[in-house]
C-alpha positions in Angstrom: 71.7 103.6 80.6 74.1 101.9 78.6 77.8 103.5 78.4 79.5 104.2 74.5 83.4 105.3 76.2 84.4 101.9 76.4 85.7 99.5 74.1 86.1 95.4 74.6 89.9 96.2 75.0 88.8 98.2 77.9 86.6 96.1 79.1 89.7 93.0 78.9 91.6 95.9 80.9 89.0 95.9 83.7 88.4 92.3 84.4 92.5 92.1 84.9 91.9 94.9 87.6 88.8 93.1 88.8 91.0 90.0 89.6 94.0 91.9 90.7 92.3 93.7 93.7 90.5 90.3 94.7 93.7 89.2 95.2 96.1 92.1 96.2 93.9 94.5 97.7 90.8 93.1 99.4 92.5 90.5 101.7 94.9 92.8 103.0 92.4 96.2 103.1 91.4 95.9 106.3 94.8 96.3 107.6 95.5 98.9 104.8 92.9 100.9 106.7 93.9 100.8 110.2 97.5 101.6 109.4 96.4 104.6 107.5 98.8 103.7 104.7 99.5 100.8 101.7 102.3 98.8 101.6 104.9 100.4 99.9 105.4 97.2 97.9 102.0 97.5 96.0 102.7 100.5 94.3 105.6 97.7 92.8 103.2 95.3 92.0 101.0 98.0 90.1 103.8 98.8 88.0 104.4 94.9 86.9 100.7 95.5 85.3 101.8 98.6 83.8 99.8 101.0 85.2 102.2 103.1 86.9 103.2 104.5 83.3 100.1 105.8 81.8 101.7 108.4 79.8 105.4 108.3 80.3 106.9 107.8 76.5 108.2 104.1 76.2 111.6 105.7 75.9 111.4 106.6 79.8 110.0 102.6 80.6 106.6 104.2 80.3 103.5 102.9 78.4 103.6 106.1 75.7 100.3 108.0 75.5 97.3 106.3 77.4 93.5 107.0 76.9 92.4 108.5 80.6 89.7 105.7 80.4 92.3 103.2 81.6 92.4 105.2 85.0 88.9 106.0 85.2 88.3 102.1 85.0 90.6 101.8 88.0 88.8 103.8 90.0 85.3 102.3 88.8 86.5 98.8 90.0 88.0 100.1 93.4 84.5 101.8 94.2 83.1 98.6 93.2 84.7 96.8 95.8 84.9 99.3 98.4 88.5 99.4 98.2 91.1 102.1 97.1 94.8 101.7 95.7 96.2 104.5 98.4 97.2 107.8 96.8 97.3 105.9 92.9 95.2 108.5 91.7 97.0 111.0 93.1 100.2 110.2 92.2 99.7 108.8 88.6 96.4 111.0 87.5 97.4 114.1 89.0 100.7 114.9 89.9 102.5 112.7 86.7 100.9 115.1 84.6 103.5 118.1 86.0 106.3 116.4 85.4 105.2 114.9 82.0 104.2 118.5 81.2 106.9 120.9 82.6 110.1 118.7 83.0 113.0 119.1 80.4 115.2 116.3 79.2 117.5 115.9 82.2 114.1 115.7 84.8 112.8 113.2 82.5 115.8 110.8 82.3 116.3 111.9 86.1 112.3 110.7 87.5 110.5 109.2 84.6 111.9 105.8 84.9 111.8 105.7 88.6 107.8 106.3 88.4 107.2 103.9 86.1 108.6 100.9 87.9 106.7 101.9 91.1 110.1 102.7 92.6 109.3 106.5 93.0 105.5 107.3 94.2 104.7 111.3 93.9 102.5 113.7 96.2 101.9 117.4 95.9 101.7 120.3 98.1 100.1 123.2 97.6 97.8 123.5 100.6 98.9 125.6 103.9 97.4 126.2 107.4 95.2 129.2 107.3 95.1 129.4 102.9 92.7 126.8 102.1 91.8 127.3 98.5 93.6 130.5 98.0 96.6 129.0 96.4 97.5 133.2 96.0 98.1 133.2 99.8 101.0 130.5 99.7 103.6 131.7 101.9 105.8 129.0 101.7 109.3 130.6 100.5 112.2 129.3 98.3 114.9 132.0 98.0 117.3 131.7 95.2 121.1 131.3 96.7 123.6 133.6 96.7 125.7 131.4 94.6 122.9 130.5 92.5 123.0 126.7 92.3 119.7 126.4 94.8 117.0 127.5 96.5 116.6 127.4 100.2 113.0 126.7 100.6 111.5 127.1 104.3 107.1 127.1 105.3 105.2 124.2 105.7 102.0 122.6 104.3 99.0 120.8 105.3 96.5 118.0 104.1 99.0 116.4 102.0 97.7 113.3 101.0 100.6 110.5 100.4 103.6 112.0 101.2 104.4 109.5 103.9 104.6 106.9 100.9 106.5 108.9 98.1 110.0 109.8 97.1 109.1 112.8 95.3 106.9 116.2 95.9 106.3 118.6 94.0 106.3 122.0 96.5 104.4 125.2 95.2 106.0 128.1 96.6 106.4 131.7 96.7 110.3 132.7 94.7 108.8 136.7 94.2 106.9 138.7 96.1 102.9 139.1 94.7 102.3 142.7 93.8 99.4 144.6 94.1 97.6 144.1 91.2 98.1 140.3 90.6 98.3 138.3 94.0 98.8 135.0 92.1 102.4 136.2 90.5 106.1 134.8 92.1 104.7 131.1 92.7 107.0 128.4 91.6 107.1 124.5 91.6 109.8 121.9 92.7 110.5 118.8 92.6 111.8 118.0 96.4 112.9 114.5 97.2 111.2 113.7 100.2 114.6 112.4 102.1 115.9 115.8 101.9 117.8 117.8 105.1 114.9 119.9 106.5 111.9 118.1 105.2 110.1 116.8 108.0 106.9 114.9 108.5 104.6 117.0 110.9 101.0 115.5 112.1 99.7 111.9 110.4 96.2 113.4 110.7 92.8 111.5 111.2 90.5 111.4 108.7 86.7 110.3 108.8 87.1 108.7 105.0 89.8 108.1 103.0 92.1 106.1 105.6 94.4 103.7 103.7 95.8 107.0 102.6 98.0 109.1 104.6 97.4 112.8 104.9 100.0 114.5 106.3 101.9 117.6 107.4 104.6 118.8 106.3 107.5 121.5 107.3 110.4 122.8 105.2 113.7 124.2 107.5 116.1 125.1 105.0 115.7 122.6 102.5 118.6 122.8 99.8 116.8 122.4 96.5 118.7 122.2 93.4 118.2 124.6 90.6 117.7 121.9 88.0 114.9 120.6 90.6 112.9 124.0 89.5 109.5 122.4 87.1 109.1 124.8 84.7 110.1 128.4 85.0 110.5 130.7 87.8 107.4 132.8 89.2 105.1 130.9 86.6 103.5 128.1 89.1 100.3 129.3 89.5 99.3 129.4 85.7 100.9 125.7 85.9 98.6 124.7 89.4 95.5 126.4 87.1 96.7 124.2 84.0 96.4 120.8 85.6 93.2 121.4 87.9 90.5 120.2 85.7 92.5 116.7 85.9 92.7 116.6 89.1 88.5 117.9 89.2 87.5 115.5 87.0 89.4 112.2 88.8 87.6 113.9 91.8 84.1 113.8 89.7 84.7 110.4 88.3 85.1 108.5 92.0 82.2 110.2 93.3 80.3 108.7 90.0 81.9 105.2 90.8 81.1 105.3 94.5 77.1 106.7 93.8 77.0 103.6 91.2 78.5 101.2 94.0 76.2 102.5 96.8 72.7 101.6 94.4 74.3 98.0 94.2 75.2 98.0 97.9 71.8 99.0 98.6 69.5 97.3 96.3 71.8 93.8 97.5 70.4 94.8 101.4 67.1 95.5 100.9 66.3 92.6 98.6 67.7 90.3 101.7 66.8 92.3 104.7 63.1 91.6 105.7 61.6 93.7 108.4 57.7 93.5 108.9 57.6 90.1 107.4 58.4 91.2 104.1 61.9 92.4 102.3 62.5 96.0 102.5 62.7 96.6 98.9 58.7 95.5 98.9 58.2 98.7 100.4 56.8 102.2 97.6 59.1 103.7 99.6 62.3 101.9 98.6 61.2 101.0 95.7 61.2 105.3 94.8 64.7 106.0 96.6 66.4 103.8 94.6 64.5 104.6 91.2 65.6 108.6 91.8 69.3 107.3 92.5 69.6 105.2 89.3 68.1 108.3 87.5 70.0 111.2 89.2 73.3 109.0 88.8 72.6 108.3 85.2 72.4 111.7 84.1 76.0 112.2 86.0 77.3 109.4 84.5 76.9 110.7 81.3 77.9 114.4 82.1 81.2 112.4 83.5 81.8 110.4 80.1 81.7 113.3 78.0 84.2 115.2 80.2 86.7 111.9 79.8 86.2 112.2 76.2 86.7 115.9 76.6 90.1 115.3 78.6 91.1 112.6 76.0 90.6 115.3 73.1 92.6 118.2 75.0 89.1 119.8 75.5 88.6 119.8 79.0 88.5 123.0 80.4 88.5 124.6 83.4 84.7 126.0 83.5 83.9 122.2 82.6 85.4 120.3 84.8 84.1 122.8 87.4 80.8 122.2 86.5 81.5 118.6 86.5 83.0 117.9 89.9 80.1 120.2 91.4 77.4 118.5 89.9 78.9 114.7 90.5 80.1 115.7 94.3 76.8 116.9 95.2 74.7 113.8 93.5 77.0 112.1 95.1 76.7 113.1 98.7 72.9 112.7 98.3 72.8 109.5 96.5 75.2 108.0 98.9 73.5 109.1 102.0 69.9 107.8 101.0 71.6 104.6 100.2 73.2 104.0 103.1 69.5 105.7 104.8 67.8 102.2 103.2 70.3 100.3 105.3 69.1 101.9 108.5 71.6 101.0 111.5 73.6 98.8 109.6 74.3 101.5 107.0 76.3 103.1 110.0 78.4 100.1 111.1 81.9 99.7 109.2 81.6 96.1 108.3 79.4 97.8 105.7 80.5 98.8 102.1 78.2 101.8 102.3 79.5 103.4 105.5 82.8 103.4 104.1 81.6 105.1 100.8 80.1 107.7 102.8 82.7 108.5 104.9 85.0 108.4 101.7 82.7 110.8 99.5 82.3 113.4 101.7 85.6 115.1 101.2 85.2 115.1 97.6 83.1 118.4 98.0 85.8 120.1 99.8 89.5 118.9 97.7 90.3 119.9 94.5 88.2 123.4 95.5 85.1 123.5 97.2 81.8 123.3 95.4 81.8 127.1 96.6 84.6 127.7 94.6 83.6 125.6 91.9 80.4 127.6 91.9 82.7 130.8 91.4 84.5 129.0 88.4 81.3 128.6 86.7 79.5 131.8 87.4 82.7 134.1 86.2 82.6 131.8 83.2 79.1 132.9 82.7 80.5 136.5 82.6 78.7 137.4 86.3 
């Protein structure tokens, strides 16, 4: 079904990322992939196109206020080739928007720049061993000094996806005990710069998808962290976490879209060439009505995805939506995906295959960002149940 979200300036936008990752990305993917992490360097090279500084006011060497398209076209054309730009997403289209959010004047002036010229990449970390989704059970702990000019902050954190390849991250931790009626109250955020005494690198751990982009663990031993590094105000982090979400839920949703659109190309290319029986496979009834209930389950998503883009370019987006969108485009997408890579039969499971590395990529998209369980709670409390 033809697409209304885009104009021909977007369109000029996408062929100069179509061309860029033919030549930056592809050839050196591959290694990307076995390394686990992107050259530093490319995030450089990113910048020189300008797309490091959606966002950040021109004042800052940002490119002022960008549509959301302009990322979501990004990640269309890195599905499209089977390729990803490392933790990009995470560090422009969902951490940025803390700092561009919460920050006051001196952060600004302090970061800002630094982001925009690729010279300072971003990670987040909420996530902890044994609290999963619960962001209420953080445990993590900055205590304020006794001098009061920092925090000492001392836990640790798992699944932290680029960290390995940033100078900043943003730490949610606990600064006042919960109390009994609201478990979510005392969380803060700061900004902690990743060279810092105390922070330490745990466990580069091995994921089935996802693999030019380290995932990491991390520990915190008495890290010094300036008061001015404090986003925001004291105790009110989970309110912030809850503000930025349905971002981060719809990036989530609009890669699975791109990478359910990528496998029906990948699939209908194989089984036009591959003959078994002395015919090609997509002779077969059989193929023929995989394919046709992909295109029409992936349509339908598509255009639930563009109106939560135009949503999120209005303000709009809210939290009960962009559940409902990341559940909906997750789940299509693990099914879509998997019968696509099904119509490749053994091939399909071999990694010199686009489709393999889509499925191994899309499965996790059901479990970060909240699980479709917990997006499923999102939704129904909406619903007033």
């Amino acid at each position: 079904m033809k697409r209304s979200i885009y104009t021909a300036e977007h369109e000029a936008f996408r062929a100069m990322i179509r061309d860029f990752i033919a030549k930056e990305v592809t050839p050196h993917f591959d290694r990307w992939e076995k390394d686990n992490l992107v050259d530093r360097d490319f995030f450089r090279k990113l910048a020189a196109l300008g797309v490091m500084g959606f966002d950040i006011p021109e004042e800052y060497g940002g490119s002022g206020e960008i549509s959301y398209k302009y990322q979501t076209i990004i990640t269309e054309e890195c599905a499209r080739a089977a390729v990803s730009f490392g933790h990009y997403s995470v560090s422009t289209g969902i951490v940025l928007p803390y700092l561009l959010n919460l920050a006051d004047e001196d952060q600004k002036k302090r970061w800002l720049p630094g982001i925009a010229a690729g010279d300072l990449m971003l990670c987040v970390a909420m996530s902890e061993p044994g609290t999963g989704s619960d962001l209420a059970g953080i445990r993590t702990s900055a205590k304020l000094s006794d001098d009061g000019t920092h925090y000492v902050l001392n836990g640790s954190k798992t699944f932290i996806t680029g960290a390995r390849n940033s100078e900043l991250c943003v730490v949610a931790a606990r600064t006042s005990p919960a109390t009994p009626k609201d478990r979510r109250h005392g969380l803060s955020l700061f900004v902690v710069p990743t060279d810092a005494d105390g922070f330490e690198y745990g466990r580069k751990l091995e994921k089935i998808g996802l693999r030019s982009s380290d995932t990491s663990e991390l520990s915190f031993t008495d890290v010094k962290v300036p008061v001015e590094n404090l986003l925001g105000e004291q105790d009110k982090g989970f309110s912030y976490l809850g503000q930025n979400l349905p971002r981060e839920r719809l990036s989530i949703s609009v890669g699975a879209t791109a990478n359910a659109t990528a496998a029906i190309r990948f699939a209908q290319e194989y089984v036009s060439e591959r003959h078994v029986f002395g015919q090609p496979v997509a002779a077969f009834q059989n193929t023929k009505f995989v394919l046709a209930e992909c295109a029409t389950e992936v349509a339908a998503l598509q255009a639930m995805v563009d109106k939560g883009i135009e949503f999120d370019d209005a303000g709009e987006l809210t939290a009960a939506d962009a559940a409902k969108i990341k559940l909906f485009a997750t789940e299509v997408a693990g099914r879509v995906i998997d019968k696509c890579l099904q119509l490749h039969g053994g091939y399909g499971y071999m990694l010199e295959y686009p489709i393999a590395r889509l499925y191994a990529d899309t499965r996790v998209n059901r479990i970060y960002g909240g699980t479709s369980e917990v997006m499923k709670t999102i939704i129904a409390k909406d619903m007033g149940l």
